[in-house]
VEXDREN-2710 file (C-alpha; in Angstrom, 1 decimal):
% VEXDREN-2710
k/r/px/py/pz
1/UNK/13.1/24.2/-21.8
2/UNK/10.0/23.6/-20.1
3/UNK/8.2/19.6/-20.9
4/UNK/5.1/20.0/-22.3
5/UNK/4.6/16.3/-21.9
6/UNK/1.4/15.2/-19.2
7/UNK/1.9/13.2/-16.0
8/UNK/-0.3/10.0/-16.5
9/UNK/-1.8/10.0/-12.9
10/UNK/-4.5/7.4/-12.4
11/UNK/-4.0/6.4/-16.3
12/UNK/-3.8/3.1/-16.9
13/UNK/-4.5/2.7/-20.7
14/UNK/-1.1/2.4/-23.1
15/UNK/-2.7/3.3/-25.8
16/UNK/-4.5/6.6/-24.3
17/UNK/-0.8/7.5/-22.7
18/UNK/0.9/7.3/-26.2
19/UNK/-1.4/9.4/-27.7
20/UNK/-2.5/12.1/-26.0
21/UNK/1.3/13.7/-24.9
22/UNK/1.7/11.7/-21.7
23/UNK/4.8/11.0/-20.0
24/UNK/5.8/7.3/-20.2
25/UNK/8.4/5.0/-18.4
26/UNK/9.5/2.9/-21.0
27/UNK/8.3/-0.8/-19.9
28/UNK/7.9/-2.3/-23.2
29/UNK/11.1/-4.8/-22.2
30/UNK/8.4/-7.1/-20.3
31/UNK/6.8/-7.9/-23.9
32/UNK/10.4/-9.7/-24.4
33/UNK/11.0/-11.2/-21.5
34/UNK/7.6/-12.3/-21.7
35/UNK/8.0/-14.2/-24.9
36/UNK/11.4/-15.3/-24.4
37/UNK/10.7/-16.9/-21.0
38/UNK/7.1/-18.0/-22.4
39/UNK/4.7/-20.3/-20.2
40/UNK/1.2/-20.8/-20.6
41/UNK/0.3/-19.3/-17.8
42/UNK/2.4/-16.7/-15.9
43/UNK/1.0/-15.1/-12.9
44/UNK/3.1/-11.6/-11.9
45/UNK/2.6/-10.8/-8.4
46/UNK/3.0/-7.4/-7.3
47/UNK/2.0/-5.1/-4.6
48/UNK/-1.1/-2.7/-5.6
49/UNK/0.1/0.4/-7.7
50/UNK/3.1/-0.3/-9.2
51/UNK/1.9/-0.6/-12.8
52/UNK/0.3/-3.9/-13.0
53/UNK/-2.9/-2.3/-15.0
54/UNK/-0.9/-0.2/-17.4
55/UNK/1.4/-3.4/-18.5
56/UNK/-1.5/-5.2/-19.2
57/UNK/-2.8/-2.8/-21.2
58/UNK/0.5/-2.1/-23.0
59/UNK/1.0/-6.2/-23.9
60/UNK/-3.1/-6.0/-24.8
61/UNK/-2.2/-2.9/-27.2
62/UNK/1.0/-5.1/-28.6
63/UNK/0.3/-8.5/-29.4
64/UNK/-3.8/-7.9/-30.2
65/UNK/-4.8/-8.0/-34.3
66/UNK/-5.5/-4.4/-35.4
67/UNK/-3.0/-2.5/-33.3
68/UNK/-0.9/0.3/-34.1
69/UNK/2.4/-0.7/-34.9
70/UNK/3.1/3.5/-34.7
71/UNK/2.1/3.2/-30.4
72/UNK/5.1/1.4/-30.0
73/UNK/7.6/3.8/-32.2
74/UNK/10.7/4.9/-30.1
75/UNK/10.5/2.4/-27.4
76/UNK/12.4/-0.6/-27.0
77/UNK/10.5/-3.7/-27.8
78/UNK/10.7/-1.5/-31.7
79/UNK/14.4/-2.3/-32.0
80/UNK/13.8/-5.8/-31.4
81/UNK/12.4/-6.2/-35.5
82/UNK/12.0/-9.9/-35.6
83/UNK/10.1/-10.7/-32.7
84/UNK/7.7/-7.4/-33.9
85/UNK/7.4/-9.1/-37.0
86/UNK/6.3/-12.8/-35.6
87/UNK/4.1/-10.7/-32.2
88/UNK/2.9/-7.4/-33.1
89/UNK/-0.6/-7.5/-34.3
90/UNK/-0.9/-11.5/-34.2
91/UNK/-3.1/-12.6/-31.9
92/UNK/-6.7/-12.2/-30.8
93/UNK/-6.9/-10.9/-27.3
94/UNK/-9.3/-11.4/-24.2
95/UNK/-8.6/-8.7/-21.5
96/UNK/-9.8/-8.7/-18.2
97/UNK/-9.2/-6.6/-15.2
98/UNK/-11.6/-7.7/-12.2
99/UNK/-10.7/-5.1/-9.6
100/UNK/-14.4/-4.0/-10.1
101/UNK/-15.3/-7.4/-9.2
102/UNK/-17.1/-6.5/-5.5
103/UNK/-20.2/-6.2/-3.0
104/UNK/-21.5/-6.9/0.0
105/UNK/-23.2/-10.4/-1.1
106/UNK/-21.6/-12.7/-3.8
107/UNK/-25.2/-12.4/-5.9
108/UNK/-23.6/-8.7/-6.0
109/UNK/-20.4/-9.7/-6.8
110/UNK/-21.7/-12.2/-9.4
111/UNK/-23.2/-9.4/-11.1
112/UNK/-20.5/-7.2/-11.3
113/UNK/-18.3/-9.8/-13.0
114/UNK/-20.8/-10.6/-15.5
115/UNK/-21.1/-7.2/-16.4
116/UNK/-16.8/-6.9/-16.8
117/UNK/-17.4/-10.2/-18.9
118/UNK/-20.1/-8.7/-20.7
119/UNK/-18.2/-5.5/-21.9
120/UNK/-15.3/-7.7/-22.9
121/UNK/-17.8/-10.0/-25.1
122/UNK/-19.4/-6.3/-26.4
123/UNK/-15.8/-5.6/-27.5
124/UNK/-15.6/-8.6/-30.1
125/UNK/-19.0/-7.2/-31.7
126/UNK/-17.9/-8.2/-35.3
127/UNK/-18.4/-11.8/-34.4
128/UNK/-22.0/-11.7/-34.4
129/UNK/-21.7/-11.5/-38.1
130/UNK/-18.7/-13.2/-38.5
131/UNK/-18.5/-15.3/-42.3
132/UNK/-16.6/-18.0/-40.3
133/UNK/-19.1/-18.8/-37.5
134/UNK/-21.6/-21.5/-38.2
135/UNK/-25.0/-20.3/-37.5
136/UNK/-25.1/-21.8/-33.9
137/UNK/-22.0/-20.1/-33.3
138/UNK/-23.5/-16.9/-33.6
139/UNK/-26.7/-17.6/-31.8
140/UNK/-24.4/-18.6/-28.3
141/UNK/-22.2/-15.4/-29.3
142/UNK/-25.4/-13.6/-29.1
143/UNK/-26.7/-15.6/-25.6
144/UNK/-23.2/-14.0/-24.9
145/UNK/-23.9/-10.8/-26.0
146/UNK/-27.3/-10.4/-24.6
147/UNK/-26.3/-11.8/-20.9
148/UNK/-28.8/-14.7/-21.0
149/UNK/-26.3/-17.4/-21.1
150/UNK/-25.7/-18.0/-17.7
151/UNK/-22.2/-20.3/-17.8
152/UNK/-19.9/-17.7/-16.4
153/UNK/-17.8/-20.7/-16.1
154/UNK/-17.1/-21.4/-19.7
155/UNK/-17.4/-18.3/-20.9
156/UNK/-13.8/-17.5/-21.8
157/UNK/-13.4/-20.7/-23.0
158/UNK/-16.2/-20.1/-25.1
159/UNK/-14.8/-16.8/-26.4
160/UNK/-11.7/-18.2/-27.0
161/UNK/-12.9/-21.0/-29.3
162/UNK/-15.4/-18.2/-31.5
163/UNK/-12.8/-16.3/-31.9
164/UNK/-9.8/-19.1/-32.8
165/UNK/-12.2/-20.0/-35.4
166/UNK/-12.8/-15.9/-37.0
167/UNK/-9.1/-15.5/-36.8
168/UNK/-7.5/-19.1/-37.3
169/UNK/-5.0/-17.8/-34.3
170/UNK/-4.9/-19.5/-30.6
171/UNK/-5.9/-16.6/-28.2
172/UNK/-4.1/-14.8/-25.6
173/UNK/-5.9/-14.5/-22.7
174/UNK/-5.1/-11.3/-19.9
175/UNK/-6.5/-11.0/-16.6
176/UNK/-5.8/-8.1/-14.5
177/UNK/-5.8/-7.8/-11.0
178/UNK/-7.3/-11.9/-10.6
179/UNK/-7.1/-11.7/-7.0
180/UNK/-9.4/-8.9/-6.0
181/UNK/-12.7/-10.9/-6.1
182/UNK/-11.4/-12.5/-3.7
183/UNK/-10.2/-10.4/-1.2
184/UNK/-13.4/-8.6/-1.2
185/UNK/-14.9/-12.3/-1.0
186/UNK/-13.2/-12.5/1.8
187/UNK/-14.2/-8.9/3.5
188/UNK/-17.9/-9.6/3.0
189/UNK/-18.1/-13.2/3.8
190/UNK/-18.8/-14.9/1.0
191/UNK/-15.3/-16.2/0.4
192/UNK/-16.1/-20.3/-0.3
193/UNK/-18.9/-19.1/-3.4
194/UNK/-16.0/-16.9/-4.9
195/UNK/-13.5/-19.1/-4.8
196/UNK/-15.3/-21.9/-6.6
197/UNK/-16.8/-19.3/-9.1
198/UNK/-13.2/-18.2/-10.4
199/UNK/-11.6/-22.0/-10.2
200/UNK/-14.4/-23.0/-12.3
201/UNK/-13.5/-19.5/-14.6
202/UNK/-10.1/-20.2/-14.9
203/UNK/-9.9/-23.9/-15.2
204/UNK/-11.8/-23.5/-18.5
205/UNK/-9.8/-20.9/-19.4
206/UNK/-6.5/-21.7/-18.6
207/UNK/-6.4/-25.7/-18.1
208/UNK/-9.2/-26.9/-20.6
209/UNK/-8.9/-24.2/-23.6
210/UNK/-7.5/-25.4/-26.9
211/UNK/-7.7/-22.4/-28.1
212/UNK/-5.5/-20.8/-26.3
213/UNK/-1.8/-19.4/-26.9
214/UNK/-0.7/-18.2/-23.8
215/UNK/-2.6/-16.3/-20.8
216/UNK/-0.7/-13.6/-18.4
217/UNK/-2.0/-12.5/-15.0
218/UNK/-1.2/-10.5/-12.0
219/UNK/-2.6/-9.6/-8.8
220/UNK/-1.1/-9.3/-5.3
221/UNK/-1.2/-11.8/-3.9
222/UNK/-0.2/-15.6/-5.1
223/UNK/-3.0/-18.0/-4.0
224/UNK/-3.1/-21.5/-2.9
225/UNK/-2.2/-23.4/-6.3
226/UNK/-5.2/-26.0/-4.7
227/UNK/-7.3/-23.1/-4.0
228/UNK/-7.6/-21.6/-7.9
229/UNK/-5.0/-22.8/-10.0
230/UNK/-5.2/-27.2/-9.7
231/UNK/-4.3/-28.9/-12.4
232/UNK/-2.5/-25.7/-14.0
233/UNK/1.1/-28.3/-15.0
234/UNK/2.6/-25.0/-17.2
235/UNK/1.9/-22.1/-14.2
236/UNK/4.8/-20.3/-14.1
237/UNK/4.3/-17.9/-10.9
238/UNK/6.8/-14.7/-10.7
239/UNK/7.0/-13.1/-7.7
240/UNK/8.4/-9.3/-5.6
241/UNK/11.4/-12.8/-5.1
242/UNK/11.7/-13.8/-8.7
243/UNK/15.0/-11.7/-10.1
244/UNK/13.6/-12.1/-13.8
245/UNK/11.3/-8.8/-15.0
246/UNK/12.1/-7.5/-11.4
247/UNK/12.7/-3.9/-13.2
248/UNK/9.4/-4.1/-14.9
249/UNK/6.8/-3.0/-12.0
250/UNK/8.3/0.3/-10.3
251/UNK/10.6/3.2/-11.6
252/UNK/14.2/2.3/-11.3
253/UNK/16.6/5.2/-9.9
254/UNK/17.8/6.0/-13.3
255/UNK/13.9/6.1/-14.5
256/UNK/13.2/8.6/-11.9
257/UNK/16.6/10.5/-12.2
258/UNK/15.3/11.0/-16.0
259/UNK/11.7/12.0/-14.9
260/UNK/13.4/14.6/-12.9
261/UNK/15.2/15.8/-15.2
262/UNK/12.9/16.4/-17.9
263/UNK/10.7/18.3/-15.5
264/UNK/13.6/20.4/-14.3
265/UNK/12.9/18.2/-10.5
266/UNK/16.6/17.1/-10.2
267/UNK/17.1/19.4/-7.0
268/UNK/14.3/16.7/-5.3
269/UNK/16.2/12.9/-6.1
270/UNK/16.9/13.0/-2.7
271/UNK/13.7/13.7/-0.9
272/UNK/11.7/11.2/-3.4
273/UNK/14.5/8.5/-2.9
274/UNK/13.7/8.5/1.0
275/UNK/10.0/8.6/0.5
276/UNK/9.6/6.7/-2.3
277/UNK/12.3/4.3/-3.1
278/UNK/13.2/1.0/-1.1
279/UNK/10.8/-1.5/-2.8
280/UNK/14.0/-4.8/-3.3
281/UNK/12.0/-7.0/-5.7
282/UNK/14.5/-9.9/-7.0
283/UNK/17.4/-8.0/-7.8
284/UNK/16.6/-5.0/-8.3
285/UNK/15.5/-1.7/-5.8
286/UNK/12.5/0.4/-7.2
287/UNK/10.3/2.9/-6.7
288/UNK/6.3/3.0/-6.3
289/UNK/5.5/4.5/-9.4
290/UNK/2.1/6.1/-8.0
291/UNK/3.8/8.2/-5.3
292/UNK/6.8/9.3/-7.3
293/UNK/4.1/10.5/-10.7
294/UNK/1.6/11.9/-8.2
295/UNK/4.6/13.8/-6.1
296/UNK/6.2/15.3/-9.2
297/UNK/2.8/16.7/-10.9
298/UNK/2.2/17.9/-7.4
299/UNK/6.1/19.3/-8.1
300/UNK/5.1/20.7/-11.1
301/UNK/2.6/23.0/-9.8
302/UNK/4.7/24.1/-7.0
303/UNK/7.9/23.1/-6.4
304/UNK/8.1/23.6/-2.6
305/UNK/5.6/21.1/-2.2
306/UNK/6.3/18.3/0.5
307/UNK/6.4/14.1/0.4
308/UNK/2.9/13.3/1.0
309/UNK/1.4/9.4/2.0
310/UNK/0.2/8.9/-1.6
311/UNK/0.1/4.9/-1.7
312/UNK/-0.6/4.8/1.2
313/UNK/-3.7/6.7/1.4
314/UNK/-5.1/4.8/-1.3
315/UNK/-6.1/2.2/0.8
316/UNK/-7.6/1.6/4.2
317/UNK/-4.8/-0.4/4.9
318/UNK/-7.0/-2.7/7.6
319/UNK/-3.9/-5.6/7.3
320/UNK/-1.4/-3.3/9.3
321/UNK/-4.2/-2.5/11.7
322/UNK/-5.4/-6.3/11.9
323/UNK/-1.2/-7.2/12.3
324/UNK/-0.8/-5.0/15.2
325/UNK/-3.9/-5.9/17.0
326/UNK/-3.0/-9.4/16.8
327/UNK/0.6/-8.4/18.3
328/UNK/2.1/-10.2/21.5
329/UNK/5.4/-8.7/23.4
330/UNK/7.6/-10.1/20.6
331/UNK/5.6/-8.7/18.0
332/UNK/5.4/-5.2/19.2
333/UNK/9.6/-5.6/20.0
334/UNK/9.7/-6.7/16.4
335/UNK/7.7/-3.6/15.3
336/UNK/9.8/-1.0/17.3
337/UNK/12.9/-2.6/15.8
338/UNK/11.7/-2.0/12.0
339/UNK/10.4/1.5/12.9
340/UNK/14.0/1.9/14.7
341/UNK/15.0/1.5/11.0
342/UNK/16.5/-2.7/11.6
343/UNK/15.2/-5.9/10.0
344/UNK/14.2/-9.1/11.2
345/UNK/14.3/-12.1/10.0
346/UNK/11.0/-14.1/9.1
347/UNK/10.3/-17.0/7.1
348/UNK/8.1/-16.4/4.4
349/UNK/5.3/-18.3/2.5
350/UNK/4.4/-17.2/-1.0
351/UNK/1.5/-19.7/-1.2
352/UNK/-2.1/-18.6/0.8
353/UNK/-5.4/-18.5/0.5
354/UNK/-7.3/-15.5/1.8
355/UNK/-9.3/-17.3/4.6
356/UNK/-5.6/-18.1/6.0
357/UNK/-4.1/-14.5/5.6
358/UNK/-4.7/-13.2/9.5
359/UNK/-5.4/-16.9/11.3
360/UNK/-2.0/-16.6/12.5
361/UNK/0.6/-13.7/13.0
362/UNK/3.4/-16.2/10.8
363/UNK/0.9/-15.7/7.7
364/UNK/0.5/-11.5/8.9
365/UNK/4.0/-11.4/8.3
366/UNK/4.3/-12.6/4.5
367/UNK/0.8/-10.8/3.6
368/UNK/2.8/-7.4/4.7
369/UNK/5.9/-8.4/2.7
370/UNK/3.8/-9.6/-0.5
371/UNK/1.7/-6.3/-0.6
372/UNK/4.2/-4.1/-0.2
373/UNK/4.4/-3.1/3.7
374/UNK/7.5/-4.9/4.0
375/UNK/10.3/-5.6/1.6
376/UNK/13.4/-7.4/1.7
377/UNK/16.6/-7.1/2.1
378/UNK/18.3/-10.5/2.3
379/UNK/18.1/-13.7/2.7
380/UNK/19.9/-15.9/5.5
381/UNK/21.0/-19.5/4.6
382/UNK/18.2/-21.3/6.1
383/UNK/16.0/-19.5/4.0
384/UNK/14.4/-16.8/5.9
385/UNK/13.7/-13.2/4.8
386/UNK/15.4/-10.3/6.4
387/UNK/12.6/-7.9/6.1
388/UNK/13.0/-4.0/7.2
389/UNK/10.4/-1.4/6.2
390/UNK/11.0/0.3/2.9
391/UNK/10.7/4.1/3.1
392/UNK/9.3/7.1/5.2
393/UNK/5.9/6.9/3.6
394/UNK/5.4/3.4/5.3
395/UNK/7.2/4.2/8.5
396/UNK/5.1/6.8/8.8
397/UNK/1.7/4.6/8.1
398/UNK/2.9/2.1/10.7
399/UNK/3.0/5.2/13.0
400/UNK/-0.4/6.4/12.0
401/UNK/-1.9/2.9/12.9
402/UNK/0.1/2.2/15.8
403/UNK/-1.3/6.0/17.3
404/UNK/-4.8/4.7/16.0
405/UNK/-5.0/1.1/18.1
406/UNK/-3.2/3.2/21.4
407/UNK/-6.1/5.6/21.1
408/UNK/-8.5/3.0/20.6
409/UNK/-7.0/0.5/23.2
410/UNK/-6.5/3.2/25.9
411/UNK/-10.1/5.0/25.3
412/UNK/-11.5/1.5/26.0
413/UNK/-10.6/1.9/29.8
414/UNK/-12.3/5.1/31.1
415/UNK/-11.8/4.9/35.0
416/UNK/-7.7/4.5/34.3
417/UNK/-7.8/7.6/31.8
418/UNK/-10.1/9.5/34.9
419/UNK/-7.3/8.7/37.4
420/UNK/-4.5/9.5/34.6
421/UNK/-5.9/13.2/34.2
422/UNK/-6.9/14.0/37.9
423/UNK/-3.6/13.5/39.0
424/UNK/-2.2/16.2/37.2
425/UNK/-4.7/18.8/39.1
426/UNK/-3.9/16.6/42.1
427/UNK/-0.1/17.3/41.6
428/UNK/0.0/13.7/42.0
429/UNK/3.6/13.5/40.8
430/UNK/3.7/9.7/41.8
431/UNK/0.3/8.4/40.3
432/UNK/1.3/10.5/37.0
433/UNK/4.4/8.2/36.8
434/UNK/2.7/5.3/37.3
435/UNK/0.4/5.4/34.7
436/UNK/2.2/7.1/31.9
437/UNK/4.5/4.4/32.7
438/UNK/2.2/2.0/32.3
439/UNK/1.5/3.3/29.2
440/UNK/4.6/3.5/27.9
441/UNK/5.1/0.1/28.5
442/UNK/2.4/-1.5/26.8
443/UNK/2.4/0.3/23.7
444/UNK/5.0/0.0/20.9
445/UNK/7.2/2.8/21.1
446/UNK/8.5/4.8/18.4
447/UNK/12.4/4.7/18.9
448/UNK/14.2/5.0/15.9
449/UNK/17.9/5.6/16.7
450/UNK/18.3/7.5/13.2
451/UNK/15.9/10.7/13.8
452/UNK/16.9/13.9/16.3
453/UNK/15.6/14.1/19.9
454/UNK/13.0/16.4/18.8
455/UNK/11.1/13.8/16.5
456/UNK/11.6/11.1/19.7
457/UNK/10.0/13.7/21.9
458/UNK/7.2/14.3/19.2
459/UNK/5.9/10.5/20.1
460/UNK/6.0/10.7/23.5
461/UNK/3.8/14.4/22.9
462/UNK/1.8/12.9/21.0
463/UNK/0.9/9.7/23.6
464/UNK/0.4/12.2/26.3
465/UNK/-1.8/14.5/24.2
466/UNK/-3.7/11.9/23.4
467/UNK/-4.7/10.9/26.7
468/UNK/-5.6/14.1/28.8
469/UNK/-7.7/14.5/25.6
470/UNK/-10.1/11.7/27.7
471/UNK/-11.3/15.0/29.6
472/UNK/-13.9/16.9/27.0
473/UNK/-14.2/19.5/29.3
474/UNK/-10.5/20.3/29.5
475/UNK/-9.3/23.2/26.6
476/UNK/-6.0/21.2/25.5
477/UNK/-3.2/23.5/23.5
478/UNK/-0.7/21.9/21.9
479/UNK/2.5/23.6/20.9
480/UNK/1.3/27.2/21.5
481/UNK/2.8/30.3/21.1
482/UNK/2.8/31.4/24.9
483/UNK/5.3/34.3/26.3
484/UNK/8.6/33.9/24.4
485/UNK/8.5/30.4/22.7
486/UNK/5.8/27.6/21.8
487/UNK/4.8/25.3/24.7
488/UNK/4.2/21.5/24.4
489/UNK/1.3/21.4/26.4
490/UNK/-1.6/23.9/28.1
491/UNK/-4.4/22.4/30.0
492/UNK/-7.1/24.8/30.9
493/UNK/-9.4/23.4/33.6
494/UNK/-12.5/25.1/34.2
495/UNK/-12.7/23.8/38.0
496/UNK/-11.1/26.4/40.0
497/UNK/-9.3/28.1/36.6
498/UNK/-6.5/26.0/36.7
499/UNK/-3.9/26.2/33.7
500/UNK/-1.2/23.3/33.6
501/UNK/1.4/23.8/31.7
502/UNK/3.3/20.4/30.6
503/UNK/7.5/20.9/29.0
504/UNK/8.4/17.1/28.1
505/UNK/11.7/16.0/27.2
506/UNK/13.6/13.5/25.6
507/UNK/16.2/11.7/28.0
508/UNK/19.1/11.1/25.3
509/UNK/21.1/9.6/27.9
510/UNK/18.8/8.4/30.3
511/UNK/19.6/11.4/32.8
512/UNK/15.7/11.6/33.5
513/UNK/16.1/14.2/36.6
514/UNK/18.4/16.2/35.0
515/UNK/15.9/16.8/31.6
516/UNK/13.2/17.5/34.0
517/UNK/15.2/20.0/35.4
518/UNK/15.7/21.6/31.8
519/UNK/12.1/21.5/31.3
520/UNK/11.1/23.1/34.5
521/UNK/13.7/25.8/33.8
522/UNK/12.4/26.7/29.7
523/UNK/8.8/26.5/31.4
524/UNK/10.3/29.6/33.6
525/UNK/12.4/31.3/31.0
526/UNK/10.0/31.6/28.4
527/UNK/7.1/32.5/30.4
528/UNK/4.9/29.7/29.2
529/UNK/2.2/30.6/32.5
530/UNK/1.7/33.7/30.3
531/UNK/-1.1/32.5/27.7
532/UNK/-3.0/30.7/30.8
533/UNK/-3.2/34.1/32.5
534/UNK/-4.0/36.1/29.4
535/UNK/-6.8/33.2/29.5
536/UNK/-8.3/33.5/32.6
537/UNK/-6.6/31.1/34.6
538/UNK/-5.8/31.9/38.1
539/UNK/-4.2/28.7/39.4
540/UNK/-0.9/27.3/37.9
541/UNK/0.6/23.7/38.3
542/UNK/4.0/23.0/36.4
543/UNK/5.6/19.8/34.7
544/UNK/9.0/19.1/33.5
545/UNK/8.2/15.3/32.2
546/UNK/11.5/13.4/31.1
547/UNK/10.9/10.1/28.9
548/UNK/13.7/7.3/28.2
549/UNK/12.6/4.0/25.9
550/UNK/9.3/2.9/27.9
551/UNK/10.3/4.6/31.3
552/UNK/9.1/8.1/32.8
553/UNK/9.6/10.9/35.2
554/UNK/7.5/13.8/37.0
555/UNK/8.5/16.5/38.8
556/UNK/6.0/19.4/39.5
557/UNK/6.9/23.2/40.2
558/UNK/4.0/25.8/41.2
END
């Protein structure tokens, strides 16, 4: 029986999901937990797409006057009748979510959280002729209304208080996402004006609001109590470490076992599980939800679709780019040990503020676990994190960026790259070694012990592809059909119609002279020189290159 049911990519409102035929991953367990382990004020950290919007709007669609009950039929938070009874439908509700909040000067910025205030303010329309306000009441709803009041910093607060007094209930307060003004604050340089805007927001709304029941945020990051959250006493912070709600951002594997199934997928657990899965938040191992709905629907369409970089692409990702750049020799050891598939152990702070995130490569470190780059997979006695990458998706973004600073690093040096490529028309064997060498040992490799030779000989292809493509004037061919097989690498230089031909191997056992050997001999056998002549070319150099770790050999054949 085929599902009928949608895949909710990119939705984001419960009540919208429940509605219209959308699949949904039962989270309704959080509304519990919630209430049974109440604070004031609890903060859920998460990394970015893993279902912090969507539970905000689900505990917006359960506890706000007005709902309905029926959105809720069939999941589990409905079997649990007496806390439905006291929480459903009982409490006015102000919803936030400021990932809008952004621009390239904080009068920008400024704006665009006045207008998310604004449309929030719009949503409680009724008020404006509301039989319990007092006339002056409704003339500041109205200031509210119309934009002209210009406390941002009291106006949640404000709300709050209209709105205890239409409904004779405390409010609950949700903000979404709190952490993103911030961030972009930080990006554009107006960081300082920010941060004192939001303290100002949420110490009214949090610390100095007697109107308010209980408020719930997230974002992804857990700032600096001192920064935004002073003088917060009942701030209960639950973070990727926390073992309480750790099932209630990401799929589990049963979750996505069921998805599978009821698509028909089943056949793919195992593929998804290696791209998708790894995420170890308190005690529990989840997916990210994003790549796992977007790779099904994908599925769903055609099933011999492949694992794409769905998270990952959804950002620019500039924090692995900035962590690498700022990498010394141990760094870069560290990073070709977690692409080799090990962990390292790190000590972690769960407390920054944005202008401290890349000041030191300590604080690099717990930005990458806390958003999602990293995860954990221990913790040693004294305390520190043993932190390993989670899946393929993120290897293979720490590949991309590592690829992207060599390119950028090595371009940087022009006459090197010159004396790199003319060697090879040189049949400079020995200045070819040298280099590539040099190379080799100053990026980070990619060595991971778990993958055939094949994929190691793919990075070292792809370093050396990389720089002979320093000569615009060179025709480069990578893996090209060329007499009986595919050849790594044809160079065709117009000087004197030279062709190159380039066979590189991986040393599994560090027997460099005997891979170049092999190389020289599959150039021969397979008639790679073919493709060059059919070309043009007239003059032929030959290269078996052998690699091993961060060491290289040469040998040339005409």
């Amino acid at each position: 029986m085929v599902n009928t049911l949608k895949l909710p990519v990119g939705i984001d409102n419960f009540e919208k999901l429940r509605r219209n035929n959308f699949y949904y991953i039962d989270k309704t367990k959080l509304i519990e937990q919630t209430l049974t382990n109440w604070s004031e004020v609890t903060l859920f950290t998460r990394p970015r797409r893993f279902g912090k919007t969507l539970n905000m709007n689900m505990m917006r669609s359960f506890f706000e006057i007005g709902t309905d009950r029926s959105l809720f039929d069939g999941l589990y938070i409905s079997q649990n009748k007496a806390l439905c009874n006291e929480h459903m439908g009982k409490y006015p509700v102000i919803f936030l979510t400021l990932k809008g909040v952004e621009g390239l000067t904080f009068a920008d910025a400024k704006m665009m959280l006045k207008s998310i205030l604004s449309t929030e303010i719009d949503r409680h329309y009724y008020l404006k002729t509301s039989e319990s306000l007092t006339d002056e009441d409704k003339a500041y709803f109205v200031k509210m209304l119309t934009g002209t009041d210009e406390n941002i910093n009291d106006s949640l607060r404000k709300l709050s208080q209209l709105l205890y007094k239409h409904y004779g209930q405390k409010v609950v307060i949700i903000i979404d996402e709190y952490d993103v003004p911030l961030d972009k604050a930080y990006q554009n340089g107006y960081y300082n004006e920010m941060v004192s805007l939001i303290r100002g927001l949420f110490g009214q709304a949090l610390k100095t609001n007697d109107y308010l029941q209980f408020a719930i945020l997230t974002g992804c990051l857990r700032i600096s109590k001192e920064s935004i959250f002073t003088g917060l006493n009942n701030f209960k912070v639950l973070s990727i470490m926390d073992s309480r709600f750790d099932e209630q951002f990401g799929f589990t594997d049963n979750e996505v076992k069921e998805l599978l199934t009821a698509y028909n997928l089943d056949s793919h657990f195992t593929e998804i599980k290696e791209w998708y899965d790894g995420y170890h938040f308190g005690n529990a191992d989840v997916y990210c939800p994003w790549d796992v709905i977007n790779y099904v629907d994908q599925l769903k369409f055609d099933p011999t679709s492949k694992p794409q970089d769905y998270w990952s692409n959804s950002s620019g990702n500039a924090i692995v780019r900035s962590f690498i750049d700022k990498a010394d020799v141990q760094t870069k050891d560290e990073i070709e040990r977690l692409i080799a598939g090990e962990f390292i152990e790190k000590e972690i702070s769960q407390e920054l503020t944005y202008d401290e995130l890349d000041k030191s490569i300590a604080n690099l470190w717990s930005v990458l676990f806390t958003t999602g780059y990293l995860t954990k997979q221990g913790v040693t006695e004294d305390g520190k994190v043993r932190l390993s990458i989670p899946n393929k998706e993120i290897k293979n973004l720490f590949i991309k960026k590592i690829r992207e600073w060599f390119s950028d690093t090595t371009s940087s040096d022009g006459k090197t790259l010159e004396e790199f490529c003319n060697a090879f028309v040189e049949k400079n064997t020995e200045k070819i070694e040298q280099l590539f060498g040099d190379y080799l040992w100053n990026t980070i490799s990619i060595r991971d012990t778990a993958v055939a030779k094949d994929k190691k000989e793919n990075f070292y292809h792809g370093i050396l592809l990389g720089l002979l493509g320093y000569k615009a004037s060179w025709l480069i061919k990578s893996n090209t059909e060329s007499g009986i097989g595919y050849s790594d690498i044809l160079v065709e230089v117009p000087d004197n119609r030279t062709g190159i031909v380039i066979e590189l191997k991986y040393a599994e056992n560090g027997d460099m002279d005997t891979a170049c050997s092999e190389a020289l001999k599959q150039i021969e056998e397979k008639s790679y020189v073919d493709k060059l002549k059919q070309d043009g070319m007239r003059n032929f150099i030959k290269y078996g290159i052998a690699c091993f770790k961060k060491d290289c050999k040469v040998v040339v054949s005409e």
